[in-house]
VOBA-1610 file (N, C-alpha, C; in pm, whole numbers, padded with zeros to 5 digits, always signed):
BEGIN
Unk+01684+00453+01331Unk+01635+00565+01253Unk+01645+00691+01338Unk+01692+00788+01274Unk+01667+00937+01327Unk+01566+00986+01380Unk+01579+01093+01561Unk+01460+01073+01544Unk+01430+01270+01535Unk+01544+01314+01435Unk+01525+01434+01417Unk+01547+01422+01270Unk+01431+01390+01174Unk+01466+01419+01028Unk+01448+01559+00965Unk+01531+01590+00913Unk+01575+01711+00798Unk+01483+01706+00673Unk+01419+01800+00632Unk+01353+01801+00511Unk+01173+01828+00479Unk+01137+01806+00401Unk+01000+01851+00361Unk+00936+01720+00489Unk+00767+01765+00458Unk+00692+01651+00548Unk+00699+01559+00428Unk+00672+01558+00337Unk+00691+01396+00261Unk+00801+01350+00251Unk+00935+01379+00290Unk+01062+01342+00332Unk+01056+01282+00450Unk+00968+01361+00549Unk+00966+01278+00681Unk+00870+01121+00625Unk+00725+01175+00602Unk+00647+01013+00608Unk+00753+00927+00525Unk+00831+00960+00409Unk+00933+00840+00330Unk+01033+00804+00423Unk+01071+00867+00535Unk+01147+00780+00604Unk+01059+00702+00687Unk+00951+00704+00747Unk+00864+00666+00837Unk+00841+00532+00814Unk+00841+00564+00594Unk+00748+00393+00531Unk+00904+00355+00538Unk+01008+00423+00543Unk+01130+00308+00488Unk+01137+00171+00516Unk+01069+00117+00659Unk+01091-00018+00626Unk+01024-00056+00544Unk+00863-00010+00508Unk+00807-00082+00414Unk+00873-00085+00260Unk+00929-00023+00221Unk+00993-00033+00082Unk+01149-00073+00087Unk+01218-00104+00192Unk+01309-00139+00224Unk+01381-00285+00094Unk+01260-00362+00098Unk+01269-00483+00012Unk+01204-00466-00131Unk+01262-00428-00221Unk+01216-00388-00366Unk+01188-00533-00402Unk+01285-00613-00386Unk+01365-00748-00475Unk+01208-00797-00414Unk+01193-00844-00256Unk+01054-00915-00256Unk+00933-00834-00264Unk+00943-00729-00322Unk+00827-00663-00333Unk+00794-00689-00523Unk+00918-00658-00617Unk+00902-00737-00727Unk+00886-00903-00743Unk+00923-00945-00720Unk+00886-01125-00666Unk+00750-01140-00652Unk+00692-01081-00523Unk+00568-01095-00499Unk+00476-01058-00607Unk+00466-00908-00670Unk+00411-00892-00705Unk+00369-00924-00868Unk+00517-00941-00901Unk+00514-01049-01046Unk+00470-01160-01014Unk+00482-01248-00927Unk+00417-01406-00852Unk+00220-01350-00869Unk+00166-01285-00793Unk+00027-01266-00828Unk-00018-01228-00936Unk+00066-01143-01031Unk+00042-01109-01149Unk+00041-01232-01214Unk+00115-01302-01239Unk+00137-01442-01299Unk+00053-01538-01225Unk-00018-01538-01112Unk-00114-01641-01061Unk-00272-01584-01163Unk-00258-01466-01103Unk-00403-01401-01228Unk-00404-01438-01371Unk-00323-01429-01427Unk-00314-01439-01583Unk-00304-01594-01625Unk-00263-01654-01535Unk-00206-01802-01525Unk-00097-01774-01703Unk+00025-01723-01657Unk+00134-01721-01757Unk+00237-01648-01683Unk+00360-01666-01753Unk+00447-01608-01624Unk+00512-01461-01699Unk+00545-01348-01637Unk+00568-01228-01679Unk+00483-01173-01820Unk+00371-01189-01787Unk+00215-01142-01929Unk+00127-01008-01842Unk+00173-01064-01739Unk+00072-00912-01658Unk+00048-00803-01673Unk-00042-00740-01640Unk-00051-00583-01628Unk-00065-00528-01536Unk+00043-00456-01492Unk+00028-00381-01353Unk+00023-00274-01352Unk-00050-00207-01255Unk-00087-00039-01242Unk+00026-00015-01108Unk+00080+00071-01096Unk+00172+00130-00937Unk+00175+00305-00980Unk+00092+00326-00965Unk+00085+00433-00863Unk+00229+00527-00864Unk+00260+00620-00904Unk+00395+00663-00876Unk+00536+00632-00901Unk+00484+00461-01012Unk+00619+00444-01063Unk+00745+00428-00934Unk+00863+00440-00946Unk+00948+00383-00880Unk+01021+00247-00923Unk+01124+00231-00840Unk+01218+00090-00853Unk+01108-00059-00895Unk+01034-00047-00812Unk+00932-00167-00842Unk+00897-00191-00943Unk+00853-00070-01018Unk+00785-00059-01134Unk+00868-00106-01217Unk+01032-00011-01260Unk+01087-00036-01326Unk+01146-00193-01361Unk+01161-00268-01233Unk+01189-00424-01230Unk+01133-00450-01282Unk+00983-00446-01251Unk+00863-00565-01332Unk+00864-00526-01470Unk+00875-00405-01504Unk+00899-00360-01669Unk+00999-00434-01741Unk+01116-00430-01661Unk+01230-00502-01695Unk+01222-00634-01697Unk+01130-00718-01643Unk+01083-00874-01653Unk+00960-00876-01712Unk+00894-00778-01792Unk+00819-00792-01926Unk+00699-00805-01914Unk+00623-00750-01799Unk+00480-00676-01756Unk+00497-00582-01789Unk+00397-00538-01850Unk+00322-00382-01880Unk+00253-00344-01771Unk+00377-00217-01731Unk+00339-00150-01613Unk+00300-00064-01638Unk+00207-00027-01579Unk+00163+00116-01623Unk+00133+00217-01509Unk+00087+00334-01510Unk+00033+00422-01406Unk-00120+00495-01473Unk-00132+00599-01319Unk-00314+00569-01343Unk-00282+00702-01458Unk-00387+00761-01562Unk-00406+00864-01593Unk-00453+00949-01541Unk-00393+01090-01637Unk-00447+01212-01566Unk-00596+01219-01504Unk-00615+01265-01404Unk-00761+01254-01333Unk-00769+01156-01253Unk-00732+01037-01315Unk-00729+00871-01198Unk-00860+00785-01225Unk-00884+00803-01351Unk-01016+00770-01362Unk-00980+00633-01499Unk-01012+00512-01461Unk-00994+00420-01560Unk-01049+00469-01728Unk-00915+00446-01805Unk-00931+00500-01952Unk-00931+00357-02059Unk-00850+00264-02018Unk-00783+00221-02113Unk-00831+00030-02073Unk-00753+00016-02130Unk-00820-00181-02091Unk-00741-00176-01936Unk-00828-00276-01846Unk-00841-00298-01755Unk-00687-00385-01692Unk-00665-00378-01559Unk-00478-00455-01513Unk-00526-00562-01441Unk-00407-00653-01454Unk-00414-00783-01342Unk-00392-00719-01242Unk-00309-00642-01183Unk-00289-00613-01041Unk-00260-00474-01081Unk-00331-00413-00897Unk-00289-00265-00880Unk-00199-00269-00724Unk-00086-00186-00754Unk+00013-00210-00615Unk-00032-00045-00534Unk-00049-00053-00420Unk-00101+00088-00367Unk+00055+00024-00246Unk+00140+00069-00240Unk+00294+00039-00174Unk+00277+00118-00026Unk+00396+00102+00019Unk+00464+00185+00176Unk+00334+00290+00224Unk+00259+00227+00266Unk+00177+00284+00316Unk+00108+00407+00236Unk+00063+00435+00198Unk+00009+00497+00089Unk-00160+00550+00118Unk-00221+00443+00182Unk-00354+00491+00201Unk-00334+00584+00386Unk-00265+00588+00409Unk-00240+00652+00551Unk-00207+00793+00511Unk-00192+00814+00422Unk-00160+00948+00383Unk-00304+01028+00345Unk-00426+00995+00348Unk-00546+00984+00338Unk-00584+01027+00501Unk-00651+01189+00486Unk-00636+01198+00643Unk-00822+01102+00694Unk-00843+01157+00616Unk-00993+01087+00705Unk-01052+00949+00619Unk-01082+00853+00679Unk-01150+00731+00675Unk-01226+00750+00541Unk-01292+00841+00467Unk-01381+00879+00370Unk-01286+00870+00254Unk-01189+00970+00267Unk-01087+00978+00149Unk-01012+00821+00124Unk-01002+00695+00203Unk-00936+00638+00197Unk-01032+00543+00132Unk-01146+00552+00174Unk-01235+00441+00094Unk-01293+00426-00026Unk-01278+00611-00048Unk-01268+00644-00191Unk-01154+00634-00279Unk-00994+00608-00202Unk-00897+00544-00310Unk-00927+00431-00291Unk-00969+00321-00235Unk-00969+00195-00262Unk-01038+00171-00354Unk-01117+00218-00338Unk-01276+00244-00474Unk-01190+00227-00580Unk-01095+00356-00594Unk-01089+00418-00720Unk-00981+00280-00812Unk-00867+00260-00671Unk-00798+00138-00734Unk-00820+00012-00762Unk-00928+00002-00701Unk-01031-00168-00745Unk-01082-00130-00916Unk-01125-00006-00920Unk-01216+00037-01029Unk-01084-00012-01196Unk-00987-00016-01154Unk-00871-00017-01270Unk-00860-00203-01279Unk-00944-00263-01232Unk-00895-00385-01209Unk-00996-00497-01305Unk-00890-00542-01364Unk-01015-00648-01463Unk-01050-00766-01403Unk-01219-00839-01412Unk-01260-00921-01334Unk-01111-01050-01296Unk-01139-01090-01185Unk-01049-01212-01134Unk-00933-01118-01090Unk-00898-00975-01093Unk-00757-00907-01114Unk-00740-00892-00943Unk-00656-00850-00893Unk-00592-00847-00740Unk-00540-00689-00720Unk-00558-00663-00579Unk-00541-00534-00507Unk-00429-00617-00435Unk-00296-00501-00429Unk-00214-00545-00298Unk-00221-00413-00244Unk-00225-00391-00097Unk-00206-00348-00059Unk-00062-00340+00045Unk+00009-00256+00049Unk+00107-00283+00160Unk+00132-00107+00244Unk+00094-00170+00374Unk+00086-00080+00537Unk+00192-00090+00613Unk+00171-00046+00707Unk+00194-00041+00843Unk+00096-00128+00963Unk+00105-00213+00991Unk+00000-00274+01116Unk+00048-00147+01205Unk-00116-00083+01259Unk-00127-00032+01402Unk-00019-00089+01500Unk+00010+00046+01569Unk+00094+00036+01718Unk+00063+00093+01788Unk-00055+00154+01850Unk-00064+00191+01934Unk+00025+00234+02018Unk+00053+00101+02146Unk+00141+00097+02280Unk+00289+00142+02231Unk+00351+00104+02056Unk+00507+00117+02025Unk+00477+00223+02051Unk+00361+00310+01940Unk+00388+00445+01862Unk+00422+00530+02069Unk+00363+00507+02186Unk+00330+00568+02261Unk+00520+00622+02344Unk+00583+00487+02304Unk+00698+00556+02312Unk+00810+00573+02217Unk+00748+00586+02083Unk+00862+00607+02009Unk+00880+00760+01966Unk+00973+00827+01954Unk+01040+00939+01989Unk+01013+01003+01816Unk+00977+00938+01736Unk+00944+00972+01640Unk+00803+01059+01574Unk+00716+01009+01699Unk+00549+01041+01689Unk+00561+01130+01775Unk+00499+01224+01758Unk+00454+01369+01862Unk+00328+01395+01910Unk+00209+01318+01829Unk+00085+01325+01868Unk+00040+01196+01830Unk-00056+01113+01918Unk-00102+01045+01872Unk-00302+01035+01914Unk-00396+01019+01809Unk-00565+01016+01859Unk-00553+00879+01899Unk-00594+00815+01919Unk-00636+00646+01869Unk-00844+00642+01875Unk-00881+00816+01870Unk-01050+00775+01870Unk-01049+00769+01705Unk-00957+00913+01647Unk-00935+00936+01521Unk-00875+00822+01426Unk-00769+00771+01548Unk-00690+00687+01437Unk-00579+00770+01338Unk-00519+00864+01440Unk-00395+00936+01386Unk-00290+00931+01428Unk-00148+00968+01366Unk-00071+01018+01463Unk+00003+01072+01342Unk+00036+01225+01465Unk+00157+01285+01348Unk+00305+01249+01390Unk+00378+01249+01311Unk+00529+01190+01295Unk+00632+01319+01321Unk+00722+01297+01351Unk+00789+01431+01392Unk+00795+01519+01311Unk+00832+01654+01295Unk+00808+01697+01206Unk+00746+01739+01083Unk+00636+01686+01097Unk+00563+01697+00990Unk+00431+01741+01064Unk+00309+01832+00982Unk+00265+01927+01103Unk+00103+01895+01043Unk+00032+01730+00973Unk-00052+01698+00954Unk-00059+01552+00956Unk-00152+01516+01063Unk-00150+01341+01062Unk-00180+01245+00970Unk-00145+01178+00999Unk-00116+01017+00899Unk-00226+00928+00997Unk-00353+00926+00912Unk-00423+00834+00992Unk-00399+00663+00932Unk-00410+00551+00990Unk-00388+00478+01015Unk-00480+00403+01009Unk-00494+00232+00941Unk-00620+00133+00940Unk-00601+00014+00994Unk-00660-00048+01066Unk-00633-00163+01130Unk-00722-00276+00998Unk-00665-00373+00970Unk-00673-00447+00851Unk-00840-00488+00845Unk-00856-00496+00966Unk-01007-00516+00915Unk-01093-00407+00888Unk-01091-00280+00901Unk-01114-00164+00862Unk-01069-00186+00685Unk-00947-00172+00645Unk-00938-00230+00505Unk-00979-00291+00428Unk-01023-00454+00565Unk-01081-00524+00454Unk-01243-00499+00381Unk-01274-00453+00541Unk-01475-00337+00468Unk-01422-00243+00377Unk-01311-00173+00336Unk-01313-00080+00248Unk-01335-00177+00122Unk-01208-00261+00082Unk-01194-00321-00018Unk-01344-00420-00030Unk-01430-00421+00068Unk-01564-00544+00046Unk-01656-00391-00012Unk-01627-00297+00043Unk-01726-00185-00031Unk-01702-00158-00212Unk-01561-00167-00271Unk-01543-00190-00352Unk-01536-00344-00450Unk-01576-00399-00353Unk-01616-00534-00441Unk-01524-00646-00448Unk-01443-00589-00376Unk-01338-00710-00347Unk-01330-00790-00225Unk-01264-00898-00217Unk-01245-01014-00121Unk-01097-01037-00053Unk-01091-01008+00057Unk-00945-01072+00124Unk-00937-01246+00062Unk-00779-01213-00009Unk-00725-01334-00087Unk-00630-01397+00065Unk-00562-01317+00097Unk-00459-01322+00197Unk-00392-01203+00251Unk-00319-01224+00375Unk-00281-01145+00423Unk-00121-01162+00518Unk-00041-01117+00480Unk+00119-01159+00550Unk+00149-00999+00615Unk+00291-01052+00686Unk+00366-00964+00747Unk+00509-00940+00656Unk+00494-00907+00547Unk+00598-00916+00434Unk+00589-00974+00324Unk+00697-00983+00215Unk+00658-01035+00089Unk+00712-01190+00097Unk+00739-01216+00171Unk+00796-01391+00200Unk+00732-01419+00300Unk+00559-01416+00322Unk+00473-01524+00425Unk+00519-01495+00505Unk+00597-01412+00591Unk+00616-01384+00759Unk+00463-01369+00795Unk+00471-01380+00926Unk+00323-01338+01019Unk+00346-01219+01051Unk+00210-01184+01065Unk+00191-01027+01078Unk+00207-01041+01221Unk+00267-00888+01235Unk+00295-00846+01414Unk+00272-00703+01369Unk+00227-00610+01518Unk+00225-00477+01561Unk+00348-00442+01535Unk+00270-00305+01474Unk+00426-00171+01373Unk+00446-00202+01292Unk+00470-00345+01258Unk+00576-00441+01139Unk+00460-00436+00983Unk+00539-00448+00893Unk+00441-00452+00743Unk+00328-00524+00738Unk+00252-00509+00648Unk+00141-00630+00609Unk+00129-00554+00487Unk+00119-00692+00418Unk+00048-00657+00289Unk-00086-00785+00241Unk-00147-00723+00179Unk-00278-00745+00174Unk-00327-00794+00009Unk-00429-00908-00012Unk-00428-00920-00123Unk-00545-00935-00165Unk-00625-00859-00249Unk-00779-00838-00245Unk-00780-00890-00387Unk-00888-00976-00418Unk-00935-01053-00554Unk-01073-00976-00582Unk-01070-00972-00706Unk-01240-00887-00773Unk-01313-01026-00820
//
């Protein structure tokens, strides 16, 4: 990866998540697979994502009702089997407060038995310290800004997540380093699977 990117700061963090969205194909898989474990039926789900995208459009195209949040973000309508919060998404949330209030908000769209995925970045500390990409890094804050871009991306270490998602009422289901059961490692993805 470049470590001089061209373009807006949300051009920079989208190259930053690129590995995390790198895999659409197992990111639809997976997330039709939990949708269909919740509902116990296969492609009946209802999924919420956030911003739409390729993902979305797959699972639409395999016959879940996908949907996104409404204006305001405030649950309107009947309740989803799963909400996908993708490529790091809650890191864009500069302080710890704002982030526990989207978890809130995306548990709140979720009908009883329904599932949170989450998918991050695992903390790097020691990588981020020499990768040519980061220009600042806290680790009291739990930030670091990315080149070019001139406001930090704070960062959650999974068990920090998982008290967010237990403040909203949910339970760690599981937790991988990708959408095919890899083990989680430092820098590398995790995604996360919270049950109501």
């Amino acid at each position: 990866m470049p470590t001089d990117i061209a373009g807006s700061p949300a051009g920079v963090l989208d190259a930053w998540s690129a590995p995390l969205v790198a895999d659409q194909v197992g990111a639809e898989e997976f997330l039709g697979g939990v949708a269909d474990l919740v509902t116990r039926g296969r492609g009946t789900g209802r999924v919420l994502v956030p911003g739409g995208g390729p993902v979305a459009d797959a699972l639409a195209g395999r016959g879940y009702a996908v949907t996104a949040p409404p204006p305001g973000g405030r649950p309107s309508g009947p309740r989803v089997d799963v909400v996908f919060s993708g490529a790091d998404e809650l890191s864009r949330f500069p302080v710890q407060r704002d982030q526990t209030r989207a978890v809130r908000r995306l548990a709140a769209f979720l009908r009883p038995g329904g599932a949170l995925v989450v998918q991050g970045r695992h903390p790097d500390p020691v990588g981020w310290a020499a990768d040519p990409r980061v220009t600042r890094h806290d680790a009291t804050r739990q930030t670091l800004v990315p080149a070019d871009v001139r406001f930090p991306v704070r960062y959650l270490w999974p068990a920090e997540l998982d008290l967010m998602a237990e403040l909203a009422d949910l339970a760690l289901d599981g937790r991988w380093g990708g959408w095919c059961g890899e083990p989680v490692r430092d820098g590398g993805p995790v995604v996360s699977v919270y049950r109501s």
